[in-house]
C-alpha positions, 0 to 999 in steps of 0.5 A: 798193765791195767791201772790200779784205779781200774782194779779199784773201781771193778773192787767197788762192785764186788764188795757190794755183794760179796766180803773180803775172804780170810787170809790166814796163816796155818801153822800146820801147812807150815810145817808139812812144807817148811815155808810160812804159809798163807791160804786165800780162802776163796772157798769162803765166798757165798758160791764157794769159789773165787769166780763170783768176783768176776762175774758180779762185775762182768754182769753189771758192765753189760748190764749197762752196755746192753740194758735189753740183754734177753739172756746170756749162755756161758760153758762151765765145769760148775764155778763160773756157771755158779758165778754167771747165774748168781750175777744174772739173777742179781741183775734180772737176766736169764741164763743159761749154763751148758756143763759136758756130761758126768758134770759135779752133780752137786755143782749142777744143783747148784747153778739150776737153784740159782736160777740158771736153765742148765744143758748137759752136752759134750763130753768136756768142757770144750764139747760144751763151749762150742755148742753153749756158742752155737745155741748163742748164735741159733736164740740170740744170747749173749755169749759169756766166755770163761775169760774176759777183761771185766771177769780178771779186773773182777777176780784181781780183787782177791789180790789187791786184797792179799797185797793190801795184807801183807807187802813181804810176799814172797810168792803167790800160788794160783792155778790156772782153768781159762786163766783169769785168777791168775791174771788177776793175780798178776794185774793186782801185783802189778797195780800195787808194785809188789815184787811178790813171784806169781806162779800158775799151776796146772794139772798134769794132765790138763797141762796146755797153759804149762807147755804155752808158758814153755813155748810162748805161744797157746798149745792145745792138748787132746784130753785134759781128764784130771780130779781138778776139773777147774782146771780141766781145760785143754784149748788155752785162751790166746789172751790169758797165754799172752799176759801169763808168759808176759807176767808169771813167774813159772808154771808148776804142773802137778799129779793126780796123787799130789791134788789128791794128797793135798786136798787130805792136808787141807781137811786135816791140817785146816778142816777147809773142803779144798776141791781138786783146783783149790787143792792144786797151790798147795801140791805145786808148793808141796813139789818145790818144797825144798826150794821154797823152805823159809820163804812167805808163801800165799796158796790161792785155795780158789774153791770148795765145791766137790761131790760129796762121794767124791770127796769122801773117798778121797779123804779115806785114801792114804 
């Protein structure tokens, strides 16, 4: 358990870049699912997406361990390379980002505006974290994993926030990429001793953190090709598997029709641009309808960063 005075003090590095994100109830998400529904909106963060929390802190602390850092390389789908390259800028660092080929376009904009040197290579995100770890090696770079204490204790901030909101949650929906927003989720809970249920989702067809929770230990998969690409991970951390089966309710897996379905919900019940990870809370918690009808339910819309033309046929689809 990571004490709330921890979560605290990694909070305090947060908020000096980044405000507290709404916590709204939307009446018509209600309605559609019968449950009294709450939305996170991490989509309202200067990246468009939880994962800037994380960095901000994770960069700050090596700031400090390693004052002549020469640059870090970290792999991304676009969220936490976002996050990386915002976070070194802001403390004078170089970075470097590898996305695997046919990335989001618009993501990859992004992280090179930001300052951040981008590589396309692999054809995954795990093509990319083995060579984004090898040019780590081959040029003397930090190597910035997807999933770190500092990044969770950093990401924990948006649940201490929705614990301090409100202390009758029933359940809080989070979906799950490397893990860290909902072990972050799960620390917060923890730290503030809400009884609130902490319930992953995952794609179903990236779904090696569901099949983990099932079998207690990390299950890779051999492909992970879903519209969430935040969630597009097929090799588990050993560490956020642990600490998932330890503190989550259930792991919900959802299909590429329902991601679909629910990033239309969002823009017509809401007007918010849900990308397909974002979208995710709300097709697990649309699943289980009847079992979660008249309950207080938090979705974690996580991020906002979808192509454009992406985007667009997804919402002209029925």
């Amino acid at each position: 358990m990571t004490s709330l005075e921890t979560l605290q003090a990694a909070e305090r590095i947060v908020r000096r870049h980044v405000g507290e994100t709404p916590l709204h109830h939307w009446p018509l998400l209600s309605r559609r699912s019968g449950a009294e529904v709450w939305v996170k909106h991490e989509n309202h963060t200067r990246i468009g997406a939880f994962k800037i929390r994380g960095g901000l802190v994770y960069m700050e602390k090596l700031k400090a361990r390693q004052p002549d850092v020469p640059g870090v390389i970290a792999a991304t789908r676009g969220n936490h390379g976002q996050s990386v390259a915002l976070a070194a800028g802001l403390s004078g660092i170089p970075a470097t980002i590898v996305v695997p080929f046919g990335n989001s376009v618009e993501k990859n904009r992004a992280m090179r505006e930001l300052g951040a040197e981008l590589i396309e290579h692999g054809h995954d995100f795990q093509e990319a974290l083995v060579h984004a770890r090898n040019l780590a090696g081959r040029h003397g770079l930090h190597m910035l994993a997807s999933f770190h204490d500092d990044l969770v204790c950093g990401v924990a901030s948006y649940g201490l926030e929705i614990f301090r909101c409100h202390d009758d949650i029933d359940t809080v929906y989070v979906p799950i990429g490397l893990g860290s927003g909902l072990c972050g989720t799960i620390r917060a809970r923890d730290a503030v001793a809400s009884r609130a249920a902490v319930v992953g989702v995952v794609a179903e067809n990236a779904p090696c953190y569901a099949r983990s929770f099932a079998a207690g230990a990390p299950v890779a998969t051999n492909e992970c090709n879903t519209i969430a690409d935040g969630m597009a991970v097929r090799v588990p951390h050993g560490d956020a598997v642990s600490e998932i089966n330890a503190g989550a309710e259930r792991i919900v897996t959802t299909g590429e029709d329902d991601i679909r379905a629910a990033m239309r919900h969002y823009f017509s019940d809401t007007h918010n641009v849900a990308e397909g990870a974002g979208a995710a809370p709300l097709a697990a918690l649309l699943r289980e309808r009847d079992s979660m009808a008249g309950r207080k339910v938090v979705l974690v819309l996580s991020g906002g960063n979808i192509d454009r033309d992406l985007y667009a046929r997804i919402l002209r689809d029925t």
